[in-house]
Every structure is written in C-alpha cells, then in structure tokens.
C-alpha positions as CSV (number, residue, x, y, z in Angstrom):
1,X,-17.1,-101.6,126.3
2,X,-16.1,-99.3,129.3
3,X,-18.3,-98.9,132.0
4,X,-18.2,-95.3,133.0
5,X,-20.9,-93.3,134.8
6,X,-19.8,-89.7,133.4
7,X,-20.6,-90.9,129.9
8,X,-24.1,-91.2,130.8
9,X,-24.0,-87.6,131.4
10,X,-23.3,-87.1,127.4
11,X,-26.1,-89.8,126.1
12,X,-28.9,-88.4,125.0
13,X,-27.5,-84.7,124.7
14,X,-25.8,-82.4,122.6
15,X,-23.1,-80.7,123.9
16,X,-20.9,-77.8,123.2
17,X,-17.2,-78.6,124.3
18,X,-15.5,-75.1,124.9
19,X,-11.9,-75.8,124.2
20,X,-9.5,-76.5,127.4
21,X,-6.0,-75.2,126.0
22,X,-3.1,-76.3,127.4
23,X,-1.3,-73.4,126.9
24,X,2.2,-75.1,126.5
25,X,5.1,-73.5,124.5
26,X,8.0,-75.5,122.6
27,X,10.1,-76.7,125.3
28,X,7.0,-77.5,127.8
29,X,7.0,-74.1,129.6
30,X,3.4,-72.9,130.7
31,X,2.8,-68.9,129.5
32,X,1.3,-67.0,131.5
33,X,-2.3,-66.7,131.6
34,X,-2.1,-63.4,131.5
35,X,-0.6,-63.0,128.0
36,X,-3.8,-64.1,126.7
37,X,-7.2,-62.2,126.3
38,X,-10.8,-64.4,126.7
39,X,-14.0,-62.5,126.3
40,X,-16.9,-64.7,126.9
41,X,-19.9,-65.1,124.0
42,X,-23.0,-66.6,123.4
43,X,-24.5,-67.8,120.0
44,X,-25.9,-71.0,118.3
45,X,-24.2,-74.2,117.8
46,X,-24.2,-74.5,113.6
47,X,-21.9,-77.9,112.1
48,X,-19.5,-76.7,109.8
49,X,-20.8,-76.6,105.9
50,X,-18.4,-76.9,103.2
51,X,-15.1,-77.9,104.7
52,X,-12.2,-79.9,103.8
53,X,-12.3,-83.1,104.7
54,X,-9.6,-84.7,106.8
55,X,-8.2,-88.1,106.9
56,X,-8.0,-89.4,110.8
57,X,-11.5,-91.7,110.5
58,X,-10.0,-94.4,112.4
59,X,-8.3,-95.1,116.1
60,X,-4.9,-93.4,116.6
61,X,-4.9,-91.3,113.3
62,X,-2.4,-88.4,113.0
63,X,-3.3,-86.2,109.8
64,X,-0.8,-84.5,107.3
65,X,0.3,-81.4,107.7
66,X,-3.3,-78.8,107.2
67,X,-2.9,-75.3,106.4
68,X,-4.4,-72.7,108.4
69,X,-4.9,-70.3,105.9
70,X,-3.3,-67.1,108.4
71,X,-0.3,-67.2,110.5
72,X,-1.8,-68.2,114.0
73,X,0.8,-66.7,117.5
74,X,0.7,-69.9,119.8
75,X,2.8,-69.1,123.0
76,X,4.7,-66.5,121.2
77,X,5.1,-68.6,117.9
78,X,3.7,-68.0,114.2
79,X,2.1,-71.3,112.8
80,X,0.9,-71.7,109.2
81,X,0.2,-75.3,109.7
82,X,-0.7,-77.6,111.9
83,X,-1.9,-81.8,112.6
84,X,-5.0,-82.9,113.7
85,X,-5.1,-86.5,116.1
86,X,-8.7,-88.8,116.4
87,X,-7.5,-88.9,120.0
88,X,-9.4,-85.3,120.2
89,X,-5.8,-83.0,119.7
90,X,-4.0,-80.6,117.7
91,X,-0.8,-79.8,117.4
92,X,1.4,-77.5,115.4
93,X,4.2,-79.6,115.5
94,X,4.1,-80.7,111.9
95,X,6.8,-83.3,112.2
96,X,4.8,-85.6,114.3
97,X,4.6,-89.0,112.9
98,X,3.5,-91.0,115.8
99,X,-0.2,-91.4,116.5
100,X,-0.2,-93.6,119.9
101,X,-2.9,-93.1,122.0
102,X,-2.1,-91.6,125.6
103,X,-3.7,-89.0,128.1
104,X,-1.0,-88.1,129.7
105,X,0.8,-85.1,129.2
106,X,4.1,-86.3,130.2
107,X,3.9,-88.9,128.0
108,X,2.8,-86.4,125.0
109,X,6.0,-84.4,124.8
110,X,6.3,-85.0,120.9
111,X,2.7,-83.4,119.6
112,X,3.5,-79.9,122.0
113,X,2.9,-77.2,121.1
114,X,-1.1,-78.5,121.3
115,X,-4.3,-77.7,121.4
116,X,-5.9,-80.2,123.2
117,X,-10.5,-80.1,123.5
118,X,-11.0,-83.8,124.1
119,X,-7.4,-85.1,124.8
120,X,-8.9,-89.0,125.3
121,X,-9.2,-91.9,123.3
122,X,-11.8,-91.8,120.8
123,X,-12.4,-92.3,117.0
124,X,-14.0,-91.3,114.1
125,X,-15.1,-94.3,112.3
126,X,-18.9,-92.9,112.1
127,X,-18.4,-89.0,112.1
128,X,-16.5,-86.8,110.2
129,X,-13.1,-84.5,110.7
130,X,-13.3,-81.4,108.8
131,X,-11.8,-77.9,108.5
132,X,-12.8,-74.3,107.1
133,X,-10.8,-71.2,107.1
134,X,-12.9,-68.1,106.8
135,X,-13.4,-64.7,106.8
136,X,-11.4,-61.5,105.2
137,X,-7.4,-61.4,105.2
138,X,-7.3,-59.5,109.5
139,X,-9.9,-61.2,110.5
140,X,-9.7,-64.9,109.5
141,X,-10.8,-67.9,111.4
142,X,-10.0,-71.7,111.0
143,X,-12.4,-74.1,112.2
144,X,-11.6,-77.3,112.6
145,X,-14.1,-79.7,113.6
146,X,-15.0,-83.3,115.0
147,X,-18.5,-84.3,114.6
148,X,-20.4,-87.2,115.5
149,X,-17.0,-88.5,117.5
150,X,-17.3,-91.7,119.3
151,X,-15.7,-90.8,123.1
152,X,-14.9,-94.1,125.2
153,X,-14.7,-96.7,122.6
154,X,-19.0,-97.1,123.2
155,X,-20.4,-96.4,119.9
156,X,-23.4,-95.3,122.4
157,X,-22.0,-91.5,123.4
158,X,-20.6,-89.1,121.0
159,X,-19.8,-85.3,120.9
160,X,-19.1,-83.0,118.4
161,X,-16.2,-80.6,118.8
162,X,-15.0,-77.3,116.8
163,X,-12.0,-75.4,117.4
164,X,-11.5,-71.7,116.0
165,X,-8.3,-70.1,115.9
C-alpha cells in the first residue's frame, strides 16, 4: 500500500470531483479556453439510478465502444461514441485497445481526444461504472459515472465521480 498524506484528505469524506478537462484536440493542440462557455451551479450530489452498466471492474480496463445517445462537439469534433478507462478517463477515441496505466500525458497520446476527472491509477473491483443518457432530443445529457472507486491502490479511500456531457 502507498503511503500518501493527500489521501488522508479523502478518508472519511464524500467528495464531489468537478471534472478537470484537458481540453486537447486530435493532434494534441490545446483550444482555446475561450471557445468554451462554464457557468458555475450548485445542487445535490444524487448517484446515478438506472444506468447501463459498464465492464472496466478491474486494474487497467479500457471499455468497448459506449454510445452517447447525442452527437457531443469536443474541440471542434462531433462524437457519438466514446471509451471509458478504470484509470479515471474517457476518451472518444474509439479505436483504443490498449489499457496501460500511466499519468502522464505525453505518454497518453493514443486515448486523446479525452476527458480526463481522475487521470491516476485506480480500480473498480468494489464500485461500479455506469452510464445514463437523459433528457429530451436538444437537451440531452450523458452521465457517466464511477462510484465507490478505489484511488491509490488502498482499498481504505475512494471517490465517486460523474461526468455529464
């Protein structure tokens, strides 16, 4: 087991992990910040009821190829589909194959375009991976969600993660 003092930050607690996007295109090129719009809100934390399951339960799982439900514009490209990693990414790159873990952007170049909330090795052998697409046709969201994620290989600290596009 690791022995790292920012994990005692997490025991006890339940967290809320706003997404970090790397907001990295197809060939590696950061967009600019301003071509996005964030608005800030406030609400409660509820676990996703109902969704699909997914199959990445284990260390270094790479999922097949999950539909999104909507066409989602990631750095100025439309994605149906995209690939969830237990190593806390996602990636819309649906021909990745390779699952190796690795924090380390440079050595990531295969699973960009990505979303990337946790971006560290961890598994799933005790939560869950699922994902829901709701909402009417405009207005659709896709959540995908880790919860009860062991971070840090200690089966003493996990988080649970959602993403919405």
């Amino acid at each position: 087991m690791k022995s790292n003092s920012y994990l005692s930050f997490f025991k006890g607690s339940f967290w809320i992990l706003l997404v970090f996007i790397f907001a990295l295109g197809n060939k590696g090129k950061a967009q600019s910040a301003s071509t996005y719009v964030f608005s800030a809100s406030s609400g409660t934390f509820s676990y996703l009821s109902g969704g699909t399951s997914v199959s990445i339960l284990s260390d270094d799982a790479t999922s097949s190829a999950i539909p999104i439900g909507f066409t989602f514009n990631y750095c100025g490209t439309g994605y149906s589909q995209l690939k969830a990693c237990s190593n806390g990414w996602l990636t819309f790159n649906t021909g990745v194959t390779s699952s190796a873990w690795s924090n380390s952007l440079t050595n990531m170049n295969t699973i960009k375009p990505a979303l990337m909330p946790w971006f560290d090795d961890m598994e799933g052998y005790f939560g869950t991976a699922s994902y829901a697409t709701t909402g009417a046709v405009g207005s659709r969201v896709l959540t995908f969600e880790y919860k009860n994620w062991d971070i840090d290989w200690s089966y003493d600290y996990n988080i649970s993660i959602q993403v919405k596009l």
